[in-house]
Structures are given as C-alpha cells and as structure tokens.
PDB file of N, CA, C and O in Angstrom, chain B, residues numbered from 101:
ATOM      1  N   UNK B 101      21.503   0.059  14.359  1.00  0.00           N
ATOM      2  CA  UNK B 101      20.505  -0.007  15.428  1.00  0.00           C
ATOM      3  C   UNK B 101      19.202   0.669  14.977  1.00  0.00           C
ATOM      4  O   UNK B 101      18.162   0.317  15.534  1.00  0.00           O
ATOM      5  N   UNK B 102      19.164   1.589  14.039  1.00  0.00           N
ATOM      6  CA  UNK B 102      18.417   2.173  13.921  1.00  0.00           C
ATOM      7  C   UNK B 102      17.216   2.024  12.886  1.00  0.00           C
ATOM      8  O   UNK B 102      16.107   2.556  12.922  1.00  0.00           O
ATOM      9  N   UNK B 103      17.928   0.872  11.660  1.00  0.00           N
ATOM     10  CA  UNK B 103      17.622  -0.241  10.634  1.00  0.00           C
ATOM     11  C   UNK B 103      16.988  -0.658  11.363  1.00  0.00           C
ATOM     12  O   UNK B 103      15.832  -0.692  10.939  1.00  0.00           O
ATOM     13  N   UNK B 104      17.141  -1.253  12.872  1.00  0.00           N
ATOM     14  CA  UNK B 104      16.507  -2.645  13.628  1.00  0.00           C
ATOM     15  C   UNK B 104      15.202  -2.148  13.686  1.00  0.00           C
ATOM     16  O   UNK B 104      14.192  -2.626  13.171  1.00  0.00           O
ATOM     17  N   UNK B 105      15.387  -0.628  14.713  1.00  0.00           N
ATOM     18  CA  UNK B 105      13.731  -0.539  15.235  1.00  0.00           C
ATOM     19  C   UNK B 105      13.121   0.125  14.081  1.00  0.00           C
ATOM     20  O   UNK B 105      11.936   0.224  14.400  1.00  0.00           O
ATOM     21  N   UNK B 106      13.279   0.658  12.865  1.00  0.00           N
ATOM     22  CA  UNK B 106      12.451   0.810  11.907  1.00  0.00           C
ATOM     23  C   UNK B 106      12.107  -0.731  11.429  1.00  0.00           C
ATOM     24  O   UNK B 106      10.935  -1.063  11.608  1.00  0.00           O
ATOM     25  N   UNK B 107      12.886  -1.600  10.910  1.00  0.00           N
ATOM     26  CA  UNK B 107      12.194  -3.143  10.399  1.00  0.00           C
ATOM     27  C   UNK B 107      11.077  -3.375  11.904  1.00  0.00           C
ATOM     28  O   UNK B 107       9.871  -3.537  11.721  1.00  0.00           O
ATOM     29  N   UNK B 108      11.556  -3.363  13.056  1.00  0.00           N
ATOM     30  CA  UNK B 108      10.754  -3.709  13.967  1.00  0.00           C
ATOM     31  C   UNK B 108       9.188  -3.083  13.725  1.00  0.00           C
ATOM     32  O   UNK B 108       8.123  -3.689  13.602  1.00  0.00           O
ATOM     33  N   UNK B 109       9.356  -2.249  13.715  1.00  0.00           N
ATOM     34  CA  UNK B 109       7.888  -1.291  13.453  1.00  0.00           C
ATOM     35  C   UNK B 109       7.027  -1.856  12.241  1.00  0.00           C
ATOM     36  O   UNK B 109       5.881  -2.298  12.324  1.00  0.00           O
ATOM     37  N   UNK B 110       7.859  -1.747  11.029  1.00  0.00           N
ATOM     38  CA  UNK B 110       7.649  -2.340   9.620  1.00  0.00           C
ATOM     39  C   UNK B 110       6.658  -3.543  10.462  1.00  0.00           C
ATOM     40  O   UNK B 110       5.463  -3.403  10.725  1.00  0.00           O
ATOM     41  N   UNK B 111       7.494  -4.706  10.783  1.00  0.00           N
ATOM     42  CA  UNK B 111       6.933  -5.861  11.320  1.00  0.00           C
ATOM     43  C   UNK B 111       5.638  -5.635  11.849  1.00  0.00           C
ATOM     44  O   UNK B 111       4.630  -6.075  11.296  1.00  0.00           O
ATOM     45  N   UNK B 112       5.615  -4.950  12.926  1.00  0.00           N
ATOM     46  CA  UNK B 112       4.451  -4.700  13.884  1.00  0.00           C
ATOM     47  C   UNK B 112       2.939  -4.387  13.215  1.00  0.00           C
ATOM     48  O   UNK B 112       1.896  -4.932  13.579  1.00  0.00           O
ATOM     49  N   UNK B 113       3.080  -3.280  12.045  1.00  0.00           N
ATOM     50  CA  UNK B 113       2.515  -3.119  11.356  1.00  0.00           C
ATOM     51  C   UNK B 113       1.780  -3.303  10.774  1.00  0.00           C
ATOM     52  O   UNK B 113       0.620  -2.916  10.631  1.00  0.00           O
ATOM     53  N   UNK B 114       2.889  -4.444  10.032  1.00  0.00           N
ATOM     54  CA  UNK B 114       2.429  -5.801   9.377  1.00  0.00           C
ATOM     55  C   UNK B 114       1.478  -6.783   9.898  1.00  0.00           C
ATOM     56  O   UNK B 114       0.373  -7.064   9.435  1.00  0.00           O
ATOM     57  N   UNK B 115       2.145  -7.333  11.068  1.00  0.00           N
ATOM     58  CA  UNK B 115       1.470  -8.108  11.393  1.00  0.00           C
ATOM     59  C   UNK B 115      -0.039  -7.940  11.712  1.00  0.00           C
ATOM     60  O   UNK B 115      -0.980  -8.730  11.636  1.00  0.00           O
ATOM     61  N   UNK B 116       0.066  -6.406  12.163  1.00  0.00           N
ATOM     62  CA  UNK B 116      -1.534  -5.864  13.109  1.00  0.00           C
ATOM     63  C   UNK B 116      -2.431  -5.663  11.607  1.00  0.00           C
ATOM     64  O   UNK B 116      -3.616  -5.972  11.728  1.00  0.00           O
ATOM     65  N   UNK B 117      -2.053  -5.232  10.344  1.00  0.00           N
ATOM     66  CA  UNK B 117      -3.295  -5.318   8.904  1.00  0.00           C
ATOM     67  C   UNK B 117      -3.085  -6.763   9.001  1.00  0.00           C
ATOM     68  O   UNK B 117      -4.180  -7.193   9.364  1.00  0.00           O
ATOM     69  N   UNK B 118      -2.120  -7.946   8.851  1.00  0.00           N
ATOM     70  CA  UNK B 118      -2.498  -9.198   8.693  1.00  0.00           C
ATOM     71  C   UNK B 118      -3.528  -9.962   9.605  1.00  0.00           C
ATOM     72  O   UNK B 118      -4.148 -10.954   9.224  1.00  0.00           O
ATOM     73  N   UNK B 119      -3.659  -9.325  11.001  1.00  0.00           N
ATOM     74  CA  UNK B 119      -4.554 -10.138  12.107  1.00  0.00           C
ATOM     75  C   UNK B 119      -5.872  -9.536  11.684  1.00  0.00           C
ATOM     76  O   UNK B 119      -6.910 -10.197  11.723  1.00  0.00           O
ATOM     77  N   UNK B 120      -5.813  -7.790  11.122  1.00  0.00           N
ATOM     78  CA  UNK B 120      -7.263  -7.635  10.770  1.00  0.00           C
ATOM     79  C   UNK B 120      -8.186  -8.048   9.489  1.00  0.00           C
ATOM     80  O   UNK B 120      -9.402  -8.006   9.305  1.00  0.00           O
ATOM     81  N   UNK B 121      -6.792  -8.578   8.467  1.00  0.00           N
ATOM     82  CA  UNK B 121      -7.607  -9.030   7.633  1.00  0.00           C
ATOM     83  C   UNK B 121      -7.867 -10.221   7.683  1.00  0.00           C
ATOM     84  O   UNK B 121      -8.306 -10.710   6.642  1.00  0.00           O
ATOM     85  N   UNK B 122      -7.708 -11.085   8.833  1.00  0.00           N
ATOM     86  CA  UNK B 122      -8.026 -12.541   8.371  1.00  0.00           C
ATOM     87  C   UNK B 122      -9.177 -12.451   9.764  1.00  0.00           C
ATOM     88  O   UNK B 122      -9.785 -13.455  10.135  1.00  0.00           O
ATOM     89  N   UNK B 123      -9.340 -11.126  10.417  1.00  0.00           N
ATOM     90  CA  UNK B 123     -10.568 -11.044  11.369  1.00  0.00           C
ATOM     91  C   UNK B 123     -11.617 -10.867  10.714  1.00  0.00           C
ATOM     92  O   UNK B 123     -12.689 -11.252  11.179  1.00  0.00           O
ATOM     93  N   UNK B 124     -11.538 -10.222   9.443  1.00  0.00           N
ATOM     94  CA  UNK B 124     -12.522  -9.392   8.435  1.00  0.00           C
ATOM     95  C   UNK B 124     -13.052 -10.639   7.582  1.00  0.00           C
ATOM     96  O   UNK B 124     -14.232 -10.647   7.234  1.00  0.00           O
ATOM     97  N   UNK B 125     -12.182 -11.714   7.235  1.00  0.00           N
ATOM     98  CA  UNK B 125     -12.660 -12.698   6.603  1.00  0.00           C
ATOM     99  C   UNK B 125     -12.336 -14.202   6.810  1.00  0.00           C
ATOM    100  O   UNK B 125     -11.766 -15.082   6.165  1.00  0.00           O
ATOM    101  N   UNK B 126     -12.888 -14.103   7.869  1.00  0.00           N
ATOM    102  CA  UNK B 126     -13.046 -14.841   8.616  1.00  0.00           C
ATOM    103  C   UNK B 126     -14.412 -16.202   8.160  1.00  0.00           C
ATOM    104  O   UNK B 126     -14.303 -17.412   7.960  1.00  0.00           O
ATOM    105  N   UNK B 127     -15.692 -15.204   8.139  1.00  0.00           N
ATOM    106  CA  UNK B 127     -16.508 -16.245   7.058  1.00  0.00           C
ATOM    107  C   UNK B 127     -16.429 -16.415   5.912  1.00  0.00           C
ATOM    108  O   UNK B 127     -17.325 -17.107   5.429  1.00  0.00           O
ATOM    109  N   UNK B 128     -15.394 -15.902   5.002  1.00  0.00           N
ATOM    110  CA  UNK B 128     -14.692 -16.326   3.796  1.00  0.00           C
ATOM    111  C   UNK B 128     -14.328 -17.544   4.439  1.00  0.00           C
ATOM    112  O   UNK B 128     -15.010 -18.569   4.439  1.00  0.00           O
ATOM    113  N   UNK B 129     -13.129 -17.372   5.031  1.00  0.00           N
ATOM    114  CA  UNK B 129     -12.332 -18.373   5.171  1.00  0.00           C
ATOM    115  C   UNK B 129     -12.915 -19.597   5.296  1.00  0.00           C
ATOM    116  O   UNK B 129     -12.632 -20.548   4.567  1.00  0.00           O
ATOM    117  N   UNK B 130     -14.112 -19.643   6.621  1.00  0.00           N
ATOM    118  CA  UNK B 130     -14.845 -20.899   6.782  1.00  0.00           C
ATOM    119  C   UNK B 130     -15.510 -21.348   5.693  1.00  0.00           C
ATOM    120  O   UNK B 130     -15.300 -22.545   5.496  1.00  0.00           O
ATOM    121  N   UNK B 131     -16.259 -20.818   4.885  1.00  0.00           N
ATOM    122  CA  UNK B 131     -16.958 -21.361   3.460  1.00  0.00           C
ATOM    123  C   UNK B 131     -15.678 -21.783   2.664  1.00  0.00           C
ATOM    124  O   UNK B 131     -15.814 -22.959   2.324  1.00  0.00           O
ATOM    125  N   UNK B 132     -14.514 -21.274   2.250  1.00  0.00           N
ATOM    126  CA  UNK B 132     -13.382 -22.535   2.054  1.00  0.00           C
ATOM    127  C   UNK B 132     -13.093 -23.723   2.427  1.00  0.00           C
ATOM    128  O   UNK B 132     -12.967 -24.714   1.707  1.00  0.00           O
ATOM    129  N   UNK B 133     -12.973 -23.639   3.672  1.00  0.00           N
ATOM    130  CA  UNK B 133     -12.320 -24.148   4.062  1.00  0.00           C
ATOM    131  C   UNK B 133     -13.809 -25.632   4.448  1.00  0.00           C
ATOM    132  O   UNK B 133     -13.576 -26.828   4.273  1.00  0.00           O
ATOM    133  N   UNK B 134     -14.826 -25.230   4.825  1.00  0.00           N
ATOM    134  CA  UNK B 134     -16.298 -26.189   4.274  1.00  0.00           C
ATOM    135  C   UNK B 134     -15.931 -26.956   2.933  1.00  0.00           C
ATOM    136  O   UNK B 134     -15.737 -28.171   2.925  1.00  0.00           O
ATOM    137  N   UNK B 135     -15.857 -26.216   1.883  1.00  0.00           N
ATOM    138  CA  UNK B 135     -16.033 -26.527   0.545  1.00  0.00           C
ATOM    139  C   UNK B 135     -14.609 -27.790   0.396  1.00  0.00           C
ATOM    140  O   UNK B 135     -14.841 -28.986   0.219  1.00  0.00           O
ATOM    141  N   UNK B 136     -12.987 -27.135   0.529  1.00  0.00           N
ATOM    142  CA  UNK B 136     -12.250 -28.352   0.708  1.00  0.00           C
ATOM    143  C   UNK B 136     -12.890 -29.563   1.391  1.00  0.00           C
ATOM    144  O   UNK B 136     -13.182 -30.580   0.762  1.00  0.00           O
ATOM    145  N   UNK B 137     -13.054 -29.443   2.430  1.00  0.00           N
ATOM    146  CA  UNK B 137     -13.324 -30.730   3.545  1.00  0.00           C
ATOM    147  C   UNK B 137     -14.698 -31.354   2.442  1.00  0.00           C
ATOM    148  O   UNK B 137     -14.584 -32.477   1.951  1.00  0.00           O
ATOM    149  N   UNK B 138     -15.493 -30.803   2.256  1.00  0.00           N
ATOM    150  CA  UNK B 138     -16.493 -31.374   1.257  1.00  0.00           C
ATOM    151  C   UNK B 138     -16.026 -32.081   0.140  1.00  0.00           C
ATOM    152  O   UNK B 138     -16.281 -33.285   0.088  1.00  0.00           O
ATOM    153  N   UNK B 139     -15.572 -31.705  -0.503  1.00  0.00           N
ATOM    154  CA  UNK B 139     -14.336 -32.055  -1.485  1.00  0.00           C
ATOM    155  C   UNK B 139     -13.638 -33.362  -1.049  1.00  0.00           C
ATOM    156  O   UNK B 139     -13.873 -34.432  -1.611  1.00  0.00           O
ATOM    157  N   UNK B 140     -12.951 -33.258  -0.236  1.00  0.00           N
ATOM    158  CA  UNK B 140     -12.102 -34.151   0.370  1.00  0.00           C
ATOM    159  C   UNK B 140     -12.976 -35.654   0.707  1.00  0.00           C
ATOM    160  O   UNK B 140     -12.596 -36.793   0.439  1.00  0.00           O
ATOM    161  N   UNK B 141     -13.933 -35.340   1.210  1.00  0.00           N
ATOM    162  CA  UNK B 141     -14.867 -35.993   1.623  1.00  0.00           C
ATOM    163  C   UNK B 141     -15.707 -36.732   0.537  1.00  0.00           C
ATOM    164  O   UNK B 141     -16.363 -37.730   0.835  1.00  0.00           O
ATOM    165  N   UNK B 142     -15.685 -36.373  -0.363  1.00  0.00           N
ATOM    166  CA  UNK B 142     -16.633 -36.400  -1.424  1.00  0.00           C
ATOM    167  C   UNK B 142     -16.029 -38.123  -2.136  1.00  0.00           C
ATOM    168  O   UNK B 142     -16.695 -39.034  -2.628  1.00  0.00           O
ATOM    169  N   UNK B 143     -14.200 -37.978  -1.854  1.00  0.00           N
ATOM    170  CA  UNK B 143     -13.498 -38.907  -3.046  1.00  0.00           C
ATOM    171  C   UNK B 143     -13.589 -40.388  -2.387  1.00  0.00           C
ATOM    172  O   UNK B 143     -13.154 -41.363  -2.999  1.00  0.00           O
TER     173      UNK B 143
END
C-alpha cells in the first residue's frame, strides 16, 4: 500500500514538470509543428 501512494506521488509529479514543460514551449512546438505542415504541403 505504501509502494502505491509513493508511485502515486512519483506520477503526480511527473505529470505537473510534463504540463509545465510543454506550457514553456509551447511556441517551440508551434514553429514545428508550422514547418511539418509546410513540408507536408510542399509534396
């Protein structure tokens, strides 16, 4: 039981640096994700 709520936490953790780093790069992401579709578009 006690495995559980430590992985639980682990998780939580996790997830809350994963939501801030894809908040942080965020206009990264869009200039990718531009450049594919350009790409794509291009053929």
């Amino acid at each position: 039981m006690e495995l559980f709520l430590i992985l639980k936490i682990l998780f939580i953790i996790g997830a809350i640096v994963a939501i801030y780093a894809v908040l942080r790069n965020l206009d990264i992401i869009k200039i990718i994700l531009i450049y594919v579709k350009d790409t794509l578009l291009k053929k």
